[in-house]
Steps between C-alpha positions, in 0.01 A plus 500: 500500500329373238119387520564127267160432470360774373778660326437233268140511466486885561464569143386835323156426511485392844706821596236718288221300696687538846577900401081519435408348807711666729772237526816545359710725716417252770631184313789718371646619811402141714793394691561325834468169368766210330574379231243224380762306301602209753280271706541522877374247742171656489427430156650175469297398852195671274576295247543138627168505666266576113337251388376689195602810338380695132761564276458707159681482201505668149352382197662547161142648411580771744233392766585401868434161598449419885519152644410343852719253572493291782624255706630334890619809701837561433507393111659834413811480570754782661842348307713796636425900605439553098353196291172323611361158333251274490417146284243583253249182536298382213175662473254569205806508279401851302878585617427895441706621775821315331395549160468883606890472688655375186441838331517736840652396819329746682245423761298633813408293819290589784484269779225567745434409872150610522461384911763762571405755217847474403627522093830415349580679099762361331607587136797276399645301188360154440719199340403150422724193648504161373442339858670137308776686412509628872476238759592749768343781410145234504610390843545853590083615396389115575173536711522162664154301544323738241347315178567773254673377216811743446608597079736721538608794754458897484778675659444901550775698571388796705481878375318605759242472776263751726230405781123651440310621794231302626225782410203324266672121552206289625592196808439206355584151655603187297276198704803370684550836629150474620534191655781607710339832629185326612668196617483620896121555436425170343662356828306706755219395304586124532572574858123686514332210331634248716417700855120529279487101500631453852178732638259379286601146605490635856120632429375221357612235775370833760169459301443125521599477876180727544265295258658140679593570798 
């Protein structure tokens, strides 16, 4: 079976790199595994839960360009088990990443989850949409409640995908994330302060009992 991801990106140089360090046969002969050309539940569960991503594109100059976008959880949208979306909101209106997908379609995405050291690659074909032109496709990559002004839409039609370890991927925790794990301690510290007033009230009425008796 064939390994999608990097079949495509496994090109001579990177095979002369992998043969020099060691590498190739081991990519060559790696089986056991599916084919990353269709979302399953776990990617699409993955997915729906991002509330940012980076995506690269290609410049007609030749260089890569690489974007955070960002957004509520869930602005990405899994449309079916190959095509993903999301309504590209108005921001400092350089529009490089769609100048860059009129000339090349191509483009790279990782989505990260750094609290469970988890990473999501993604190499697919980008299209604009005319989200006017579209009233259910908009309806479809709406983000209800969020004040981002939506232009158009980018559909990408997947080629293919592939997880990352977790080695080198540093936790980090968004501060709502924060606020949830350390909710129980804020509480048993509420619950601490308000035993703390209760026995220094206690002390002090102890105290003047002895000085008026």
């Amino acid at each position: 079976m064939a390994y999608g991801f990097l079949d495509i990106l496994s090109t001579p140089g990177v095979r002369a790199a992998q043969a020099a360090n060691g590498s190739l046969e081991m990519w060559e002969d790696f089986s056991g595994h599916r084919a990353f050309d269709r979302f399953t539940a776990a990617e699409a569960a993955f997915v729906q839960v991002r509330d940012s991503f980076y995506i690269a594109t290609v410049s007609e100059s030749g260089w890569p360009y690489i974007q955070h976008r960002g957004g509520p959880a869930g602005f990405l949208k899994v449309l079916d088990e190959r095509t993903l979306g999301f309504a590209d909101f108005r921001g400092n209106r350089q529009y490089i990443s769609l100048g860059n997908v009129a000339s090349n379609d191509r483009a790279a995405l990782f989505l990260m989850d750094y609290p469970n050291r988890k990473r999501l690659k993604i190499l697919a074909h980008m299209s604009v949409r005319d989200l006017a032109a579209e009233p259910d496709l908009a309806e479809r990559l709406s983000s209800p409640g969020y004040k981002g002004r939506p232009e158009r839409a980018f559909i990408l039609e997947l080629e293919t995908f592939d997880w990352n370890c977790p080695q080198h991927i540093t936790p980090r925790f968004t501060a709502a994330e924060v606020a949830v794990a350390s909710s129980g301690l804020h509480a048993r510290l509420a619950e601490a302060e308000a035993e703390l007033k209760i026995l220094r009230e206690q002390v002090a009425r102890a105290q003047n009992q002895e000085i008026n008796p």
